[in-house]
N, C-alpha and C positions, 0 to 999 in steps of 0.2 A: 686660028691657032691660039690654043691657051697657053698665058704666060705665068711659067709655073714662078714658087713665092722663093724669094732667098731667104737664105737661114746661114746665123752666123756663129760663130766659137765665143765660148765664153770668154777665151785670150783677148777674142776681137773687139767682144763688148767691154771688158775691161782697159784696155789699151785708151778706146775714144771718149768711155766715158772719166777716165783719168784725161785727159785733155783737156775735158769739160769742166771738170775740177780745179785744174791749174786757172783758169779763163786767162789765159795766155790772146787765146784769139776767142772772138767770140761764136756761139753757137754753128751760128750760120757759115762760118769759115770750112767748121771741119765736116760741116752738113754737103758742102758744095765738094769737098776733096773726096769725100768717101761715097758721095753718091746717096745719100741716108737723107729721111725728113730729119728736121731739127726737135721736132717734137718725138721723137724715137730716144734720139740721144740724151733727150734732157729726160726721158723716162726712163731708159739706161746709168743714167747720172743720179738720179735719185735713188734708183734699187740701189747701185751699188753702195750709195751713201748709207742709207737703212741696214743693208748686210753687214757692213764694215769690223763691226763687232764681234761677228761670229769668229772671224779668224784669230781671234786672240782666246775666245771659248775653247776651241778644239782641244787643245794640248791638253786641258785640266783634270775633266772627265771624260771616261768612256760612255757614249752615249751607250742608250737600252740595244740600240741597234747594233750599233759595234758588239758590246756582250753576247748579243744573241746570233751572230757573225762567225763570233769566237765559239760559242757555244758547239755549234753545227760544225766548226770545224775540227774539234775535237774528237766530236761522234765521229765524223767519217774519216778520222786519220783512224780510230779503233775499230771501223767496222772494216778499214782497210786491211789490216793487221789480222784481224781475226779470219777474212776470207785468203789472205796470203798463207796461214796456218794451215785453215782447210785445204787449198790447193795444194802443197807440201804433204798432205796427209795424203789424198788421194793419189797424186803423182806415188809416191811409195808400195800403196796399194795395187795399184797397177801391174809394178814393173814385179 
């Protein structure tokens, strides 16, 4: 029987490795509560460390991707618009 792999929420890994961060308790404490190697968490504890940043980046600018997000949804609010015209033209034609 294969034991398939757990996979966990970003909430989840943020929550323990905020734990990790306080060192309230050490590693192996919340290694033993959660079921997790200690070497997970402490690489969880360091990403999150290294990320930290980003979240105060976000507000400033719009990344190229957001633009280009925005961009697309522009088109297709007007290609929406333009086939809702059509259909109004042809329903008229019909009737």
């Amino acid at each position: 029987m294969k034991k398939s792999r757990r996979t966990f929420t970003a909430d989840f890994k943020a929550r323990v490795a905020i734990e990790a961060i306080k060192e309230i308790k050490t590693i192996s404490e919340p290694a033993q509560i959660y079921q997790l190697h200690p070497n997970l968490i402490t690489h969880w504890k360091k990403e999150f460390l290294a990320n930290a940043g980003k979240v105060f980046d976000a507000g400033k600018d719009d990344s190229s991707e957001v633009k280009k997000l925005k961009k697309e949804n522009e088109e297709l609010v007007h290609q929406i618009g333009q086939l809702s015209v059509d259909i109004n033209w042809l329903k008229k034609k019909v009737l």
